[in-house]
C-alpha positions in Angstrom: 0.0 0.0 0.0 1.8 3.6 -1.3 1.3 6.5 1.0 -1.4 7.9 -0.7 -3.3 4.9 -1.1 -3.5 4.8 2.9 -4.4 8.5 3.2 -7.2 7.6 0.5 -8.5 5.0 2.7 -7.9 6.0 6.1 -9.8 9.3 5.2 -12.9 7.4 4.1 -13.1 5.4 7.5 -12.7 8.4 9.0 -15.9 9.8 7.1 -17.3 6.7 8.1 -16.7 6.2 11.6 -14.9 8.8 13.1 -11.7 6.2 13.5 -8.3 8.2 12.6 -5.6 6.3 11.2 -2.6 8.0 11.3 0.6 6.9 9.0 2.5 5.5 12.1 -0.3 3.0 11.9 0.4 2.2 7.8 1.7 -1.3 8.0 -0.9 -2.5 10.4 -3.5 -0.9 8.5 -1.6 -2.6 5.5 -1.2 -5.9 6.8 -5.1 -6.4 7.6 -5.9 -4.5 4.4 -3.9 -7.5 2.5 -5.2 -10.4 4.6 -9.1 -8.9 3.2 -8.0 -8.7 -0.5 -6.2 -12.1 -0.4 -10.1 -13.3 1.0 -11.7 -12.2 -1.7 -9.0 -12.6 -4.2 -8.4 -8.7 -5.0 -4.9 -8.4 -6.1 -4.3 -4.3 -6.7 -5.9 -1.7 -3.8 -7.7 0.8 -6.6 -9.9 -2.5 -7.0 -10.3 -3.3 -3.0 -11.2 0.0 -2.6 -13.6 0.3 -5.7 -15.2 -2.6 -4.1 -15.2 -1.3 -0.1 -17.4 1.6 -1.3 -19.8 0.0 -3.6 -20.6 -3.0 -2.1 -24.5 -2.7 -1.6 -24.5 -4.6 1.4 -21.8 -3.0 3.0 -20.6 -6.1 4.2 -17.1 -5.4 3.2 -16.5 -2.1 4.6 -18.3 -3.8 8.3 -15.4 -7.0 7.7 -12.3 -4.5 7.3 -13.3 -2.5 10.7 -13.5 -5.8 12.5 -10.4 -6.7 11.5 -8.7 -3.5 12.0 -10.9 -2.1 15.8 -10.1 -6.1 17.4 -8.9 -4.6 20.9 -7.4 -6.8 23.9 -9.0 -6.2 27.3 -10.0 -8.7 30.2 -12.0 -8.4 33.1 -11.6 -6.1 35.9 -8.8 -3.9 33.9 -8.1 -1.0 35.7 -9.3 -1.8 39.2 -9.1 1.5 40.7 -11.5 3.0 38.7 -13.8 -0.2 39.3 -13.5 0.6 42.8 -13.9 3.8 42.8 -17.7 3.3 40.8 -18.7 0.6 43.5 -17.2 2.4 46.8 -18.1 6.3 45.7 -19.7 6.8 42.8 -22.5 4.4 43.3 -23.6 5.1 46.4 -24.4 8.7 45.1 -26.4 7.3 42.1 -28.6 5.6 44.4 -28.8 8.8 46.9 -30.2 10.6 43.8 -32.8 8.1 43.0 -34.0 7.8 46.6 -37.5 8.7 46.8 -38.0 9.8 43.1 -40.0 6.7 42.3 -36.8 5.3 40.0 -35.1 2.1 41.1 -33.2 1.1 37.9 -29.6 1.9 38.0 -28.6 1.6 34.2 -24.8 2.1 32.8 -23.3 1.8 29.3 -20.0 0.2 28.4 -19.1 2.3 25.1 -16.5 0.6 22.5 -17.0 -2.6 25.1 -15.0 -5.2 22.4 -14.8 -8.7 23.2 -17.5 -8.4 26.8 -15.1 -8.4 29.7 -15.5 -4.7 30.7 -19.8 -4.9 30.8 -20.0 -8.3 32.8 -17.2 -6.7 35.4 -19.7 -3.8 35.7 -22.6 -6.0 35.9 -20.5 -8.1 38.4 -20.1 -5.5 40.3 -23.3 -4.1 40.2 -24.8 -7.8 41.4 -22.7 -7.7 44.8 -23.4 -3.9 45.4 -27.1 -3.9 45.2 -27.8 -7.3 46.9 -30.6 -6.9 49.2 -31.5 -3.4 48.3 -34.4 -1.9 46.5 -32.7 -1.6 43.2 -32.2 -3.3 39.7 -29.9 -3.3 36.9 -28.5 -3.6 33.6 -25.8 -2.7 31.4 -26.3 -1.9 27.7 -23.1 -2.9 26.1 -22.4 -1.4 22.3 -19.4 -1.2 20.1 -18.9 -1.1 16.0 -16.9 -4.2 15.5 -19.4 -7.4 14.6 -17.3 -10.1 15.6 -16.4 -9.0 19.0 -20.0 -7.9 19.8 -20.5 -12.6 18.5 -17.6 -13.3 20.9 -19.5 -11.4 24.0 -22.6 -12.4 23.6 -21.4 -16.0 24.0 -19.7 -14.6 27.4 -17.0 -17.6 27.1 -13.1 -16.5 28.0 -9.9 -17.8 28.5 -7.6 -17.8 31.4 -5.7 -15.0 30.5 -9.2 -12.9 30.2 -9.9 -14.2 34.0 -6.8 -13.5 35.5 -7.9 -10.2 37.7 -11.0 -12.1 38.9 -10.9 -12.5 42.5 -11.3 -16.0 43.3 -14.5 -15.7 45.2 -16.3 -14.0 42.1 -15.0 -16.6 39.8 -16.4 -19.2 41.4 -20.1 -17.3 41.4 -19.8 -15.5 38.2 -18.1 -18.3 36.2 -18.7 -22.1 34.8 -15.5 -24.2 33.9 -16.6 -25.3 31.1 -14.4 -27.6 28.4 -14.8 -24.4 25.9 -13.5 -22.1 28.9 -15.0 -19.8 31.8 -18.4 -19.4 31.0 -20.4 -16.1 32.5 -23.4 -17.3 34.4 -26.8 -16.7 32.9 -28.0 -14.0 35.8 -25.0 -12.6 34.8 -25.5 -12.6 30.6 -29.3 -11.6 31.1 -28.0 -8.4 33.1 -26.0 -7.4 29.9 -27.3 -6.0 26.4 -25.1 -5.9 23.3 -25.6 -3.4 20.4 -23.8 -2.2 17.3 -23.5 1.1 17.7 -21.3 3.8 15.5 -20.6 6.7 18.1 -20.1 9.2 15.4 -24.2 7.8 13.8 -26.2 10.6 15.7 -29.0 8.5 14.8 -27.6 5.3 16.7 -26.5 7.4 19.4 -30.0 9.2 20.1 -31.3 5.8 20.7 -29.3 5.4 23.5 -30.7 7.5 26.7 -30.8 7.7 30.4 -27.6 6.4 31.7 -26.2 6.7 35.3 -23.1 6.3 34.3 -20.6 5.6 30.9 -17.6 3.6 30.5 -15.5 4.8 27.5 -11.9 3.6 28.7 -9.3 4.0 25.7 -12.1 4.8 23.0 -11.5 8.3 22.5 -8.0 7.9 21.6 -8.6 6.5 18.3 -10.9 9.8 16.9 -9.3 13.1 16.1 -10.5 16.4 18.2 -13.6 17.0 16.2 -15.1 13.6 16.1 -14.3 13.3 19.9 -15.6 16.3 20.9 -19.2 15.5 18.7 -18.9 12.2 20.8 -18.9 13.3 24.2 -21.6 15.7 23.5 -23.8 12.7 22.8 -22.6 10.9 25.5 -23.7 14.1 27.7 -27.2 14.2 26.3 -27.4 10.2 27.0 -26.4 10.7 30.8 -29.0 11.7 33.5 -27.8 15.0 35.5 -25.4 14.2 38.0 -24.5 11.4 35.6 -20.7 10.1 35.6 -18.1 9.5 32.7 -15.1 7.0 33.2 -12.7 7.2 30.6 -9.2 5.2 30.0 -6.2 7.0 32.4 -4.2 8.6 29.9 -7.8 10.3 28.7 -8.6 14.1 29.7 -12.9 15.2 28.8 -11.7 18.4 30.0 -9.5 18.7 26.7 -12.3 17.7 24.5 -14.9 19.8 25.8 -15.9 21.6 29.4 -19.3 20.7 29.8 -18.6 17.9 32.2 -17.1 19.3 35.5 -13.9 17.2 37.7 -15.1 14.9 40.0 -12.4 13.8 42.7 -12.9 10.7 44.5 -10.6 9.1 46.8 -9.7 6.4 44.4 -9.9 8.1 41.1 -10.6 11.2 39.1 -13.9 11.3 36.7 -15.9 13.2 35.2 -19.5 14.3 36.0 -22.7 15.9 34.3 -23.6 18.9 36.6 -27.4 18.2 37.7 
């Protein structure tokens, strides 16, 4: 692939999806570029990419972002932040809805790959409201196909299980021959939807969220597709509603609508309200 035949291509994803490919990422992009072609027995790009837009079905275009958004992640990455949502930043969602009639406490795992990240939170959520008036769930979306296959069957590894305390893998988990399988109370807690964040049409069916999980999302869209993101992810949270993003990430530099929340065990970010 020439330099301007990346450009070319990484500029229409970026139409597309919001997903900026920069040239530092040219031979990966490359790489799973070649492995589609050889698939469908394309030998010269200007023909790939002839095809990628004017496939009716789109099919194409949806195969090449699975192969090139496939993200490693396991459960209860980034424990701090986990901690800080169960210890803190629950227990002032459920203040808010004290006596206004509204018992379900309902969170969204954004760009939530292969699973592990929504059944944590939905893990999490299960121990924290046992025996109290509440229910849950946990709507779970991201724009890659075949991760979105892989989570619904909720079936991991033992690298993906590694951070699992022991007492939580034993309730939350079969051994099964095929690997550790989520429980059903578990799976039924979780939804999982295709969802484009830069489709304003996707993203305005998505509404009423205590809180949003967006950890190491961001990074891949450019300032102006991030900033058109959070905004969405501002209408879809309820007022006091909080925003967990990856470490390295900073909403402030993106936009100030959401003001600094400082917990004791992290630092997020909260829709006034």
């Amino acid at each position: 692939m020439t330099r301007e035949e990346f450009w070319t291509l990484s500029e229409y994803v970026y139409r597309k999806t919001g997903i900026k490919f920069e040239e530092n990422k040219l031979y990966y992009v490359e790489r799973k570029v070649s492995e589609r072609m050889a698939g469908l027995g394309i030998s010269e790009f200007r023909r790939y990419f002839y095809y990628l837009r004017f496939d009716p079905d789109a099919r194409e275009f949806q195969e090449l972002i699975n192969a090139l958004t496939v993200n490693e992640t396991y459960f209860f990455r980034e424990y701090y932040q986990l901690k800080c949502f169960a210890e803190e930043a629950l227990p002032e969602v459920l203040e808010r809805k004290k006596g206004t009639g509204h018992s379900l406490v309902k969170i969204w795992s954004a760009g939530c790959s292969t699973g592990e990240e929504p059944y944590t939170l939905a893990i999490i959520l299960n121990e924290m409201l046992e025996g109290l008036p509440y229910d849950f769930l946990v709507d779970a979306s991201d724009i890659n196909t075949g991760v979105l296959e892989f989570a619904r069957r909720g079936v991991y590894g033992d690298r993906a299980v590694k951070d699992v305390p022991h007492t939580y893998k034993a309730k939350y988990f079969l051994n099964t021959p095929a690997g550790w399988e989520v429980v059903p109370e578990i799976k039924r807690r979780v939804s999982f939807l295709q969802v484009n964040l830069l489709d304003k049409g996707e993203m305005r069916k998505l509404s009423g969220y205590d809180a949003i999980f967006c950890r190491n999302v961001l990074i891949y869209f450019d300032d102006s597709a991030r900033r058109e993101v959070a905004l969405e992810f501002y209408r879809a949270l309820l007022p006091g509603g909080f925003i967990f993003l990856g470490h390295s990430e900073s909403m402030s530099r993106i936009t100030p609508v959401f003001r600094l929340k400082k917990f004791q065990n992290a630092i997020i970010y909260q829709k006034p309200g």
